[in-house]
C-alpha positions as CSV (number, residue, x, y, z in Angstrom):
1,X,101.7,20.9,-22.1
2,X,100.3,22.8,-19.3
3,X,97.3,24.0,-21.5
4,X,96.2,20.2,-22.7
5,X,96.3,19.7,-18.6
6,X,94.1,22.6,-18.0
7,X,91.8,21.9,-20.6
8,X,91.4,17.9,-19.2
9,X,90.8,19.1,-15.8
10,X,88.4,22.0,-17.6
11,X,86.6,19.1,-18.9
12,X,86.2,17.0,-15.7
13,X,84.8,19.7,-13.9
14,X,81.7,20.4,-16.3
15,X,81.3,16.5,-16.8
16,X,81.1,16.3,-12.9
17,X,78.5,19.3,-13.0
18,X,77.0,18.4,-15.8
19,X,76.1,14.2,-14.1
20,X,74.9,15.8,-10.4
21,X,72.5,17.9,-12.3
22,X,71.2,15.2,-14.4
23,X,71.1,12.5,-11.7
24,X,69.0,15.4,-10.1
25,X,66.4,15.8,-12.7
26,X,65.6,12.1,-13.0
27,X,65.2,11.6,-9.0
28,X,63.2,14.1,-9.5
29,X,61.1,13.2,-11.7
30,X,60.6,9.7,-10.0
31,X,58.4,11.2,-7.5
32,X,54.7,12.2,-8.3
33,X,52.0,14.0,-6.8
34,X,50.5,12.2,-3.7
35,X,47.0,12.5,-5.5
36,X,48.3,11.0,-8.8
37,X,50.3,8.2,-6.6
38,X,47.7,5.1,-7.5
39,X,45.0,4.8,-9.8
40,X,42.2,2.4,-9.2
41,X,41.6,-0.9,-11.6
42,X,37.9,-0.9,-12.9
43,X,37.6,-4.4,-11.3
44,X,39.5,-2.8,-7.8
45,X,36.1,-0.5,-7.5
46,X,33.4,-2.2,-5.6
47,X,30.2,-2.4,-7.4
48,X,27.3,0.6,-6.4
49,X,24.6,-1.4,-4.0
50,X,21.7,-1.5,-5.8
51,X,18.2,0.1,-5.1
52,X,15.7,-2.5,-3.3
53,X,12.0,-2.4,-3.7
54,X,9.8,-4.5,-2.1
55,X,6.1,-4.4,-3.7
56,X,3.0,-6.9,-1.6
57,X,1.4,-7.3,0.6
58,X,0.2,-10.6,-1.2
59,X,-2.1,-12.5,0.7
60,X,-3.4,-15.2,-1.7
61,X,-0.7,-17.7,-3.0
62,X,-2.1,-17.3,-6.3
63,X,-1.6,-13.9,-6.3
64,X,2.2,-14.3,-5.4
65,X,2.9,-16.9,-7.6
66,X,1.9,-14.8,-10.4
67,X,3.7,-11.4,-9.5
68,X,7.2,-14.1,-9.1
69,X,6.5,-15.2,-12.4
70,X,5.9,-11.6,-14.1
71,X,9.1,-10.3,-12.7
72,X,10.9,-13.1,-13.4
73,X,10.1,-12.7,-16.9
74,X,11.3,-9.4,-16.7
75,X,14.5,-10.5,-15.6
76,X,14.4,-9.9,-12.0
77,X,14.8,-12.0,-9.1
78,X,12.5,-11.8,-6.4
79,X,12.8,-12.5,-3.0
80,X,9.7,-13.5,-0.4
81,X,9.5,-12.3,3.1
82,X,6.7,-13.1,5.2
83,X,5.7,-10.1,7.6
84,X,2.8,-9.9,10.3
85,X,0.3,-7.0,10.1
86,X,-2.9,-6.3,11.4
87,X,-5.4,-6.0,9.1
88,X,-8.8,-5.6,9.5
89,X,-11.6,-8.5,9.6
90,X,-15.3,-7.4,10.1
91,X,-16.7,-4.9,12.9
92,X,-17.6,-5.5,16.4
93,X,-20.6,-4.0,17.9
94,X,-19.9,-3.5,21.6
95,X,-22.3,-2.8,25.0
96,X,-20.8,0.3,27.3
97,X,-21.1,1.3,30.0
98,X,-21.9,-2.1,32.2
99,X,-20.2,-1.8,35.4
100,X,-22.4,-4.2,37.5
101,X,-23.9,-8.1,37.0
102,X,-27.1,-6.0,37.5
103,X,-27.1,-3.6,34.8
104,X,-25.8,-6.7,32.7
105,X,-29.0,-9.1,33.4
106,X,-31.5,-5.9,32.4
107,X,-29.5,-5.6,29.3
108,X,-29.6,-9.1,28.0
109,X,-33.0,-9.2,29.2
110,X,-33.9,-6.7,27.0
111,X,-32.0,-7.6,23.7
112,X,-33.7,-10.9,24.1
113,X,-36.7,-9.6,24.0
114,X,-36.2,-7.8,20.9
115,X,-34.6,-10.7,19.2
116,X,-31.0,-10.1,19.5
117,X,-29.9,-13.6,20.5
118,X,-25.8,-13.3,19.8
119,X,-25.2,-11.0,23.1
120,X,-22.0,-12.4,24.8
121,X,-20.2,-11.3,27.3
122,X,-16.2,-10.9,26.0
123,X,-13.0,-11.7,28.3
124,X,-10.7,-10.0,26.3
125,X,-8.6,-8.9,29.4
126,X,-10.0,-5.4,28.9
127,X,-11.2,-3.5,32.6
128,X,-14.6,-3.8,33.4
129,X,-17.6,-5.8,31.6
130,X,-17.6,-6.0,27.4
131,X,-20.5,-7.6,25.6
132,X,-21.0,-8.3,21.9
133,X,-24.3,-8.1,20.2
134,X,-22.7,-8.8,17.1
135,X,-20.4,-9.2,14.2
136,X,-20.6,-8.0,11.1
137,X,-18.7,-8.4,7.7
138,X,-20.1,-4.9,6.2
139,X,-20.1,-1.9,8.1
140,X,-23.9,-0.6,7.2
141,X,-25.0,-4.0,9.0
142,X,-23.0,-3.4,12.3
143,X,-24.5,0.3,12.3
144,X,-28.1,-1.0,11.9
145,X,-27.4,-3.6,15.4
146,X,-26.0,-0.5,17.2
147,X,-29.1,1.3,16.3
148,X,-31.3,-1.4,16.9
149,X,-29.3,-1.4,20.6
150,X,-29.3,2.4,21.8
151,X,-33.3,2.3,20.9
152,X,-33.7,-0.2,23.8
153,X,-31.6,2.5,25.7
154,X,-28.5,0.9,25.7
155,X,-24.9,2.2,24.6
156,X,-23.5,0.8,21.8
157,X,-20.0,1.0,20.5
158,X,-19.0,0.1,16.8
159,X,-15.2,-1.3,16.6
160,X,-13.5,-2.9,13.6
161,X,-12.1,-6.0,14.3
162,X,-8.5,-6.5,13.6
163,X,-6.8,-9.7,13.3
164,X,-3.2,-10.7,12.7
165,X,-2.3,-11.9,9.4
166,X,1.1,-13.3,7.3
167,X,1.6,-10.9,4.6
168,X,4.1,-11.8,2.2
169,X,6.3,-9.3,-0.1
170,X,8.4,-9.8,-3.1
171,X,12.2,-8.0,-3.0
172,X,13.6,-7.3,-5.7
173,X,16.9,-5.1,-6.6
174,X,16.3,-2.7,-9.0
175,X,19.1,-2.5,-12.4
176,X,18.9,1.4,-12.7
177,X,19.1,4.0,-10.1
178,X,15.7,5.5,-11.9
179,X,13.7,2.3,-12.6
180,X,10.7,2.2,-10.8
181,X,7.4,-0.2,-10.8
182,X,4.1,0.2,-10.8
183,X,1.9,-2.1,-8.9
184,X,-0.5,-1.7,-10.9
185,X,1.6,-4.4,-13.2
186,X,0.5,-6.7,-10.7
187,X,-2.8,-6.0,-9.3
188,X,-4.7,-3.2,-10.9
189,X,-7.5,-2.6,-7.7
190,X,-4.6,-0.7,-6.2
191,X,-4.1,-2.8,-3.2
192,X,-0.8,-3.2,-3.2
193,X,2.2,-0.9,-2.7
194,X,5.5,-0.7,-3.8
195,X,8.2,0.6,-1.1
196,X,11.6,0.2,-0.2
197,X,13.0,-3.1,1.5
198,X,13.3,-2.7,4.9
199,X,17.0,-2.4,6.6
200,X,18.4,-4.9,7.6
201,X,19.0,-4.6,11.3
């Protein structure tokens, strides 16, 4: 009798051992590594931004409308932006050096008198007194008035005229990080440019 007893309470003691130690291993293995903890869904990682390439300046609406309808054919989406730029629009030729109403009525007296009629005198807002004697579409041409000019001793200045224009662009976002364009595609006297959009402030 006393050997069945010590073999029951034999047997309660390893089952007792025996259920910490497995109760152990399965807490155990309920815990991962803090790296492994979550993995991200495909559809939980945000899309990459893509690349964005602007390509202009266009400046006829013809122009435009047919770089749009090229890259929409070739499945792109463009976007126009209108953008101010100088650009330039002739040359000026200029009179220097006239610091007094004096020197000014010798010096119109003397391009009259060799036929330049189109001297006027220029409130631009810049200090002291500006005249034109001219202006010109081709360089060459606004050369040959300053020449004309110095010979009747005068100083003559040759500026290109700039004026403010409304450029337009096309965006576009591009569908591979190494696609690129060449604006030839669009225009082929290499006038226009292709560059990245500009960020958004």
């Amino acid at each position: 009798m006393r050997g069945v007893f010590l073999a029951l309470l034999l047997a309660n003691v390893l089952y007792l051992i025996g259920s910490r130690w497995l109760a152990q291993t399965v807490a155990g293995t309920d815990t991962l590594p803090t790296a492994l903890t979550r993995i991200a869904l495909a559809r939980e990682v945000p899309p990459r931004p893509r690349r964005c390439i602007t390509i202009g300046p266009f400046r006829e609406a013809t122009e435009l409308a047919a770089a749009s309808n090229l890259l929409r054919e070739i499945g792109y989406v463009p976007r126009s932006r209108a953008e101010s730029a100088e650009v330039a629009d002739g040359y000026l030729v200029f009179l220097k050096n006239i610091r007094s109403s004096e020197q000014l009525d010798r010096a119109m007296g003397r391009l009259r008198r060799a036929g330049v009629t189109d001297a006027a005198i220029v409130a631009d807002g810049t200090p002291g007194i500006r005249v034109s004697v001219g202006v010109f579409n081709e360089l060459p041409r606004a050369q040959q008035r300053a020449d004309v000019v110095r010979k009747l001793n005068l100083d003559a200045e040759v500026m290109e005229r700039l004026t403010t224009a409304a450029d337009t662009w096309l965006d576009i976002d591009l569908r591979a990080a190494g696609e690129e364009l060449d604006p030839a595609t669009f225009k082929a006297n290499g006038s226009l440019q292709v560059k990245p959009c500009p960020s958004v402030p």
